[in-house]
C-alpha positions in Angstrom: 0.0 0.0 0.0 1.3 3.3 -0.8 0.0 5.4 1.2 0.6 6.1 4.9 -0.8 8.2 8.1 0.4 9.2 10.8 -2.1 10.1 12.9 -3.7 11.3 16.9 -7.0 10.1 17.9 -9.1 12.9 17.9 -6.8 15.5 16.5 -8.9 17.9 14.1 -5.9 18.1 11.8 -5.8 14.1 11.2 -9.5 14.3 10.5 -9.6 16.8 8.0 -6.9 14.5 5.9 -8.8 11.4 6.9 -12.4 12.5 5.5 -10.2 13.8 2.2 -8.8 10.5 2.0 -12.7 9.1 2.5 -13.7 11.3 -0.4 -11.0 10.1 -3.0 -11.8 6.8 -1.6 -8.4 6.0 -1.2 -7.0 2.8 0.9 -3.9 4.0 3.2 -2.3 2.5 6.4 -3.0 4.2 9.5 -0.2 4.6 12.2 -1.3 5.8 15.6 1.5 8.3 17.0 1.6 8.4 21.0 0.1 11.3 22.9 3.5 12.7 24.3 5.3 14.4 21.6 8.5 13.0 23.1 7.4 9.6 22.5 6.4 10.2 18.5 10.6 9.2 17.0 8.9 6.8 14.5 6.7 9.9 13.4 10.3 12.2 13.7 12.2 9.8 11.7 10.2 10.0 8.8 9.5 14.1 8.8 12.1 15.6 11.0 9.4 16.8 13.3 6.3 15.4 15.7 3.6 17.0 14.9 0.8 15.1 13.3 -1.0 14.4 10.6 2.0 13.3 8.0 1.3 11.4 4.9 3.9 9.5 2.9 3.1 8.3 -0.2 6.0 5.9 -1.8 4.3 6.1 -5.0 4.9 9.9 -5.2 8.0 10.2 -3.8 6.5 11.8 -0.7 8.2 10.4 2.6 6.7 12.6 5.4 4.4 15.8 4.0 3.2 17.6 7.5 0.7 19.8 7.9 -3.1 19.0 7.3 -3.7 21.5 4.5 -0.7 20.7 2.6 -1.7 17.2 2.5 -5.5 18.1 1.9 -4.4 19.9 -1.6 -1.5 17.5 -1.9 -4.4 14.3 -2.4 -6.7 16.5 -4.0 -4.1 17.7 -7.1 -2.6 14.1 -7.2 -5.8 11.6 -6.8 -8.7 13.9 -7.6 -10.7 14.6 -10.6 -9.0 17.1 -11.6 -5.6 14.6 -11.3 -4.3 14.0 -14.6 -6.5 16.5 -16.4 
């Protein structure tokens, strides 16, 4: 699968990506990042910061996008209906 979440359980940030990932209908894996920012190195590793929602998407070359809206207009340009138009 190529594309990946890092996500908090009940951040608003995560759920704004998740219901634009519902709306493409796109399949990605979901990784839970702890609560304590100290505790998020897997998230760190893979974006240099801890701060969720990141998205990578091997496909695309993208290996850790943060930011919500970023990733919002990031899906919509590259799986939308306008993708490939």
């Amino acid at each position: 699968m190529a594309l990946e979440l890092y996500e908090l359980e009940g951040c608003p940030y995560c759920a704004k990506v998740i219901d634009k990932l519902d709306e493409l209908d796109l399949e990605y894996e979901s990784h839970m990042v702890p609560r304590s920012h100290d505790e998020r190195t897997e998230v760190e590793q893979v974006s240099g910061q801890t701060g969720v929602p990141v998205l990578i998407d091997e496909e695309h070359g993208v290996d850790g996008m943060p930011e919500s809206d970023d990733i919002v207009a990031y899906l919509e340009e590259t799986y939308g209906a306008s993708a490939g138009a």
